[in-house]
C-alpha positions as CSV (number, residue, x, y, z in Angstrom):
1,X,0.0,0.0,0.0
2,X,1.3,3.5,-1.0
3,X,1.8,5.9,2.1
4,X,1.9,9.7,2.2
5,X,4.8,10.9,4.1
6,X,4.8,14.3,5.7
7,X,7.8,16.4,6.8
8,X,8.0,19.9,8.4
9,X,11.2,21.0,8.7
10,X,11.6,24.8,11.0
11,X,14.6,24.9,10.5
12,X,15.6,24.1,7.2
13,X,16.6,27.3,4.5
14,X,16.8,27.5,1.0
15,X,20.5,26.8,1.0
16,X,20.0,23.7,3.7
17,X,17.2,22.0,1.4
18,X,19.8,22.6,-1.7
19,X,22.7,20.6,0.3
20,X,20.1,18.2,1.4
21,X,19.4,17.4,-2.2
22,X,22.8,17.7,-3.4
23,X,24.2,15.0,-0.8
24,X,21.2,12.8,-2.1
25,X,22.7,12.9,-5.5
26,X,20.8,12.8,-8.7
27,X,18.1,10.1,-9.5
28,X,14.8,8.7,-7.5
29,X,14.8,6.8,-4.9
30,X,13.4,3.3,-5.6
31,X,9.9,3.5,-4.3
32,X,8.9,7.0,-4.5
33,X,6.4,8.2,-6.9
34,X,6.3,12.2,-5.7
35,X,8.5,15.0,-3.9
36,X,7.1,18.1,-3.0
37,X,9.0,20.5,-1.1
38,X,7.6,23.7,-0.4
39,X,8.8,26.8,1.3
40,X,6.7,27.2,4.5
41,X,6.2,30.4,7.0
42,X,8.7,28.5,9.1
43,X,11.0,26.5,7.2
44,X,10.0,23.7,4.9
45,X,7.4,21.1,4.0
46,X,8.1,17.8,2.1
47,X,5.5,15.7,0.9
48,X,6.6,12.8,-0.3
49,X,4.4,9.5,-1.5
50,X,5.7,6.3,-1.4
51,X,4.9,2.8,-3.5
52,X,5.4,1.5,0.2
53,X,6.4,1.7,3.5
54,X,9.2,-1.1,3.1
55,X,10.4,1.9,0.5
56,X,10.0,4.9,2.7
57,X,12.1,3.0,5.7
58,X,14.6,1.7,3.1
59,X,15.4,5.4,1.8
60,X,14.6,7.6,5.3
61,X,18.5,6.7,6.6
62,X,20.0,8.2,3.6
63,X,17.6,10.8,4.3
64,X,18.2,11.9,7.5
65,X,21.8,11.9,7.1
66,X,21.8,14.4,4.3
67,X,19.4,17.0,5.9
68,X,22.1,16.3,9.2
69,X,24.7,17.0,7.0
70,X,23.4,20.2,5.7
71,X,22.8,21.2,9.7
72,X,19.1,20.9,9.9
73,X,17.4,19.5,13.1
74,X,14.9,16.7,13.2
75,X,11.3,17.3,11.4
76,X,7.8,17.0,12.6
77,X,6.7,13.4,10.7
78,X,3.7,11.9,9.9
79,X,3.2,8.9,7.3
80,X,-0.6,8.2,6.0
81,X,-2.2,5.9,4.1
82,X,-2.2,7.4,0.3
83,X,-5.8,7.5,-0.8
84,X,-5.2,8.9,-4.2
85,X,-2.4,10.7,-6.3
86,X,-3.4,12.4,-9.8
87,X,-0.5,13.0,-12.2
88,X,-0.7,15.5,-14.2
C-alpha cells in the first residue's frame, strides 16, 4: 500500500534543502512516486508519497543523514495511508 509521508522542517533554508538534495545525488529513490518541497512560514514542508512503507524505511537513513549534513534538526513526521495521487 502506497503511504503519504509528511515532513516539516523549522529549521531548514533554501541553502540547507539545496545541500540536502545535493548529498542525495541525482536520480529517485526506488519506491517513491512524488517529492514536493515547499517553502513554509517557518522553514519547509516535504511531501513525499511512497509505493510503500518497506520503500520509505529503506530510503529515510540516507535521508536523515543528508538533511544532518546540511545542519538541519529533526522534522515533525507523519506517514498516511495514500488514498489517491493524480498526475498530471
Amino acid at each position: 500500500m502506497a503511504v503519504t509521508a509528511v515532513l516539516e522542517f523549522p529549521d531548514m533554508t533554501q541553502e540547507s534543502y539545496e545541500a540536502t538534495m545535493k548529498a542525495l545525488g541525482e536520480g529517485v529513490p526506488p519506491g517513491l512516486q512524488v517529492h514536493i518541497a515547499s517553502r513554509a512560514e517557518e522553514g519547509f514542508l516535504i511531501v513525499a508519497v511512497w509505493d510503500s512503507q518497506e520503500a520509505l524505511d529503506a530510503f529515510s537513513p540516507m535521508f536523515e543523514k543528508a538533511w544532518t549534513s546540511a545542519g538541519v534538526g529533526q522534522p515533525k513526521r507523519r506517514v498516511l495511508p495514500t488514498q489517491h495521487v493524480i498526475k498530471g
